[in-house]
C-alpha positions as CSV (number, residue, x, y, z in Angstrom):
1,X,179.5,304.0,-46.9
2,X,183.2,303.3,-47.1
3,X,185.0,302.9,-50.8
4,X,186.3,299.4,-49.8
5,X,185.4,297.3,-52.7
6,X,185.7,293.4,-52.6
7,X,187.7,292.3,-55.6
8,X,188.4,288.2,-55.5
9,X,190.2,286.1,-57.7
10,X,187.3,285.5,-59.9
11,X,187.4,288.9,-61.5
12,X,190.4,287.9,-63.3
13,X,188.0,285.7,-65.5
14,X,186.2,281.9,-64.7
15,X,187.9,279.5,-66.6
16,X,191.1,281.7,-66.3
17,X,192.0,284.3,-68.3
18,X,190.4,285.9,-71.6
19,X,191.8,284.4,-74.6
20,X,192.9,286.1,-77.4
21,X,190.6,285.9,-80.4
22,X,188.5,283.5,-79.0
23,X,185.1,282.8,-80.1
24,X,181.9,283.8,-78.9
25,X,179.9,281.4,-77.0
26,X,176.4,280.9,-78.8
27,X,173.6,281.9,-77.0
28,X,172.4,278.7,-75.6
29,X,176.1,277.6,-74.6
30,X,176.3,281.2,-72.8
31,X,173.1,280.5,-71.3
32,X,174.5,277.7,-69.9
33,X,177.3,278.7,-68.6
34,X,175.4,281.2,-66.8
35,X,172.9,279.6,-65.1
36,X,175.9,276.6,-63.7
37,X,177.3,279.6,-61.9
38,X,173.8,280.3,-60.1
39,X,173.1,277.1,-59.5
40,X,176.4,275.7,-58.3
41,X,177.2,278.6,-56.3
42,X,174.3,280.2,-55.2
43,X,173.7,280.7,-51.4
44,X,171.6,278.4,-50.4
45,X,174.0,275.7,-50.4
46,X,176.0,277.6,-47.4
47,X,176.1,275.8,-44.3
48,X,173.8,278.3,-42.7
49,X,171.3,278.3,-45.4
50,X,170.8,274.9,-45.2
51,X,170.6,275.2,-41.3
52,X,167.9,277.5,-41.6
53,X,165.7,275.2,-44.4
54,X,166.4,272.0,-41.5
55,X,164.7,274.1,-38.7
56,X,167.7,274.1,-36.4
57,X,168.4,277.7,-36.1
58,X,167.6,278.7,-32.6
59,X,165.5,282.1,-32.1
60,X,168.6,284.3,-31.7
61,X,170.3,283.1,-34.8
62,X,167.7,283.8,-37.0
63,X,167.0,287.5,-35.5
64,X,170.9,288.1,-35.9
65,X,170.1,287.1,-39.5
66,X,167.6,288.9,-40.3
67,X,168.9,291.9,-38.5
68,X,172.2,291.9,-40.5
69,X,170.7,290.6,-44.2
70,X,168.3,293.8,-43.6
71,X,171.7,296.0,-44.5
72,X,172.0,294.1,-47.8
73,X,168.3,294.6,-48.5
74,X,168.7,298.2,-47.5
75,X,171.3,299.0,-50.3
76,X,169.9,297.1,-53.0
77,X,167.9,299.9,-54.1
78,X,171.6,301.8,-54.0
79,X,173.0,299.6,-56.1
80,X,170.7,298.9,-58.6
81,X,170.1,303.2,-59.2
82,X,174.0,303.1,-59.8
83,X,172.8,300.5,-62.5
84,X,170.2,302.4,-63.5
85,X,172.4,305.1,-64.0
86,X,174.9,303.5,-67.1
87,X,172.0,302.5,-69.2
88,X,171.4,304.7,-72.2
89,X,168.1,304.1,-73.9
90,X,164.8,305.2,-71.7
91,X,162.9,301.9,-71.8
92,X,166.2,300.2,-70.1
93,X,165.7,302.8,-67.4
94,X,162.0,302.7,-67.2
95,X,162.2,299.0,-66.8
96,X,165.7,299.0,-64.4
97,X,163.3,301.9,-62.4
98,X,160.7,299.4,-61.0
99,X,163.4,297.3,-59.2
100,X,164.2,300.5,-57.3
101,X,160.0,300.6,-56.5
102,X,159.9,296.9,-55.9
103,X,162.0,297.9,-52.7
104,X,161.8,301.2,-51.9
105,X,158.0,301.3,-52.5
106,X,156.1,303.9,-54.1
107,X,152.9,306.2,-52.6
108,X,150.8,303.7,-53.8
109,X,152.4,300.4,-52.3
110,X,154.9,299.4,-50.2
111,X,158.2,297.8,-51.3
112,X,160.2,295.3,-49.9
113,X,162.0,296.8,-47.3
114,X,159.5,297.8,-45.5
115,X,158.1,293.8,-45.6
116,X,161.5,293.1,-44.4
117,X,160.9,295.8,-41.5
118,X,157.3,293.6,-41.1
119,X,159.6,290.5,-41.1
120,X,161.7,291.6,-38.3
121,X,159.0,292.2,-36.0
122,X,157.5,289.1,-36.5
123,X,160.4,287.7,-35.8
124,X,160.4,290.3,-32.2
125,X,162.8,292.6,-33.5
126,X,162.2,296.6,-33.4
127,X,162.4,298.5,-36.9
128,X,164.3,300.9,-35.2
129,X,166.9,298.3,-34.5
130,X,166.8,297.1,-37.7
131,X,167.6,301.0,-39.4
132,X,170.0,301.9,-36.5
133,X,172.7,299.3,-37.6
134,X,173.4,298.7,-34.0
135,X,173.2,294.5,-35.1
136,X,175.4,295.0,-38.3
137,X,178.9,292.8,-38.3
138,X,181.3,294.4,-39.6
139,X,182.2,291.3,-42.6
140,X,178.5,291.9,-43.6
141,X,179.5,295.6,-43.8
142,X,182.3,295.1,-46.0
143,X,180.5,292.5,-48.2
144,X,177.7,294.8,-49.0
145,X,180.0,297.7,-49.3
146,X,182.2,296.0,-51.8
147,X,178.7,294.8,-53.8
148,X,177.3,298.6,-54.0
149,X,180.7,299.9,-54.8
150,X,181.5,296.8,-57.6
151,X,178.2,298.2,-59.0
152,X,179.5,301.9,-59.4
153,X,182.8,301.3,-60.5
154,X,182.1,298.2,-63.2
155,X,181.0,298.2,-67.0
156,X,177.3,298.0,-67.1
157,X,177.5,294.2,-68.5
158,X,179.6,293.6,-65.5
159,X,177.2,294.8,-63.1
160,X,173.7,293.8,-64.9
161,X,175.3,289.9,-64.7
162,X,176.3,290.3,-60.9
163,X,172.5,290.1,-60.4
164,X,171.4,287.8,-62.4
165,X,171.7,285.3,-59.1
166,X,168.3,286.5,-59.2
167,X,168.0,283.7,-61.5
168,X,168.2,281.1,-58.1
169,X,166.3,283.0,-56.0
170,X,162.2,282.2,-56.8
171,X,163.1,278.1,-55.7
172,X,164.9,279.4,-52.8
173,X,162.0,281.7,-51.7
174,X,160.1,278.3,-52.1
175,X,162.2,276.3,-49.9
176,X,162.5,279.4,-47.3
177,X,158.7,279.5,-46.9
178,X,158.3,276.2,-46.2
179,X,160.9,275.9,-43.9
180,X,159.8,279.3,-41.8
181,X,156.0,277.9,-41.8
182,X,157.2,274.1,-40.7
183,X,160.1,274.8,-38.5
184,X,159.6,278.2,-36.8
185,X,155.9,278.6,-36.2
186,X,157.4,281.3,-33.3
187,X,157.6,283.7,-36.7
188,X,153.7,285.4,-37.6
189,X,153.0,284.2,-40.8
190,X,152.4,287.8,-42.3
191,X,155.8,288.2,-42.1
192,X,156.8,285.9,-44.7
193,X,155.1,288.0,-47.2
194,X,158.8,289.4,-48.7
195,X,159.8,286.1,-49.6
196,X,156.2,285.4,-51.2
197,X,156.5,288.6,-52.9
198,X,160.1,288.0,-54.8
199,X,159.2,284.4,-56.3
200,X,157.2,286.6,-59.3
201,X,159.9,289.4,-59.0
202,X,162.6,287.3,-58.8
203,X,162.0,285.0,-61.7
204,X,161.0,288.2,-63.6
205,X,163.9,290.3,-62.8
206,X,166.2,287.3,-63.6
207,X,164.8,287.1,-67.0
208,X,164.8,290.6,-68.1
209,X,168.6,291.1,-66.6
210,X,169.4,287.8,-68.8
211,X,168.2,288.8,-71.5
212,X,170.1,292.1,-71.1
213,X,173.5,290.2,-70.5
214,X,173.2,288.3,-73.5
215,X,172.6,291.4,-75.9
216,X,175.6,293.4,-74.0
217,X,178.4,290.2,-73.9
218,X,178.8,289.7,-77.9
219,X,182.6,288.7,-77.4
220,X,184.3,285.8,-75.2
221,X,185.6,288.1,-73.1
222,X,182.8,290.1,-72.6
223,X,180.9,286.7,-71.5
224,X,183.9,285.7,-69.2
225,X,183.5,289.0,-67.6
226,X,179.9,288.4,-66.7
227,X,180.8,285.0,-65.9
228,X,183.1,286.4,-63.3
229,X,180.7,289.0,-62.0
230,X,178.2,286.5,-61.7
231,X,180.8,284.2,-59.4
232,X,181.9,287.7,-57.6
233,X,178.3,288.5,-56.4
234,X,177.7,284.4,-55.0
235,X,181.0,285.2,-53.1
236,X,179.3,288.3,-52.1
237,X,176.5,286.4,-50.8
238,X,178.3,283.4,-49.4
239,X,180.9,286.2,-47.2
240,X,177.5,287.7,-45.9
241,X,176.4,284.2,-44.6
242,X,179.8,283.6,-43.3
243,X,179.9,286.8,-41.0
244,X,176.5,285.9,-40.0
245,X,177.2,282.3,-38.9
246,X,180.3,283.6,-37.3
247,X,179.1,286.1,-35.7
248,X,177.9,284.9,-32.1
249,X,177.1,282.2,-30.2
């Protein structure tokens, strides 16, 4: 992986920058805030998104997405044992651990790349494909790169509120079901079973990483800073998407 790290203007703080002496947001004005910045620019308003949800992808642009959103599900694991490595009491780690087993899997059960794999061959794509890379643009490449490497280099707080777009993701696993079952009846139903599986993980991870965030961010700044990590990691998302829809014919 490269050390290219995307860095946009929102880093310098939403709202603009920290001021001095400022007072702390309460809780439920922080809250807020928060959950604005998932909702108004969460994925699933981009243009492909709501492509996908109308049915009108054909059969090649949805294999090109699945083929290149696989390298973002692929690193997650990456970036969240980076996380896992800041935290400094044992239950944080215990509890930031199963997110790296929700994925990767354990002997016991399989994880969510490996529904992801089941997703792309339902979908008539080869796993080998799929861990080969040979379908990866390279914007999806540097977006995912500069995610995993915003996730070393950044504050704890900084990188725990990046994922709380987690918070956005159990309505748009809703909306992604029904749309695969309705519109693309091509795709074998089994294969939707990773976005069935993150509605529960989703809202729970969401909950436990904002609950986190609002114990770490005690000062204005500290909340702007995990307001603009927040609006970093939908730009993330969105710069994914716009490689993807970009990215042939």
């Amino acid at each position: 992986m490269t050390t290219t790290t995307v860095l946009p203007h929102c880093l310098k703080g939403v709202g603009g920058a920290p001021i001095d002496g400022a007072t702390a947001w309460g809780t439920a004005e922080f809250t807020e805030r928060l959950r604005a910045v998932a909702a108004e620019r969460y994925h699933d308003r981009h243009p492909f998104n709501v492509r996908m949800h109308r049915g009108e992808l054909s059969q090649a642009e949805l294999r090109r997405w699945i083929a290149n959103r696989f390298h973002y599900q692929r690193h997650i694991p990456v970036k969240d044992a980076l996380i896992l490595a800041k935290l400094d009491r044992p239950e944080l780690r215990r509890s930031w651990l199963r997110r790296i087993q929700d994925h990767d899997g354990t002997a016991e059960r399989e994880g969510g790349i490996e529904r992801w794999l089941r997703l792309g061959e339902a979908a008539g794509l080869h796993r080998d494909e799929l861990w080969d890379g040979s379908r990866v643009l390279s914007g999806v490449r540097f977006a995912v790169d500069g995610y995993v490497n915003f996730c070393r280099l950044q504050p704890t707080l900084d990188a725990i509120a990046a994922s709380l777009t987690e918070l956005s993701a159990p309505d748009l696993m809703r909306t992604r079901i029904a749309a695969f079952e309705r519109h693309y009846p091509w795709i074998d139903p089994d294969g939707l079973a990773y976005f069935r599986t993150r509605i529960d993980q989703g809202g729970r991870d969401g909950a436990e990483a904002l609950a986190l965030v609002l114990d770490l961010a005690r000062t204005r700044e500290q909340q702007q800073r995990a307001l603009a990590a927040l609006e970093f990691k939908c730009e993330v998302l969105w710069s994914l998407l716009d490689a993807v829809d970009g990215g042939g014919p």
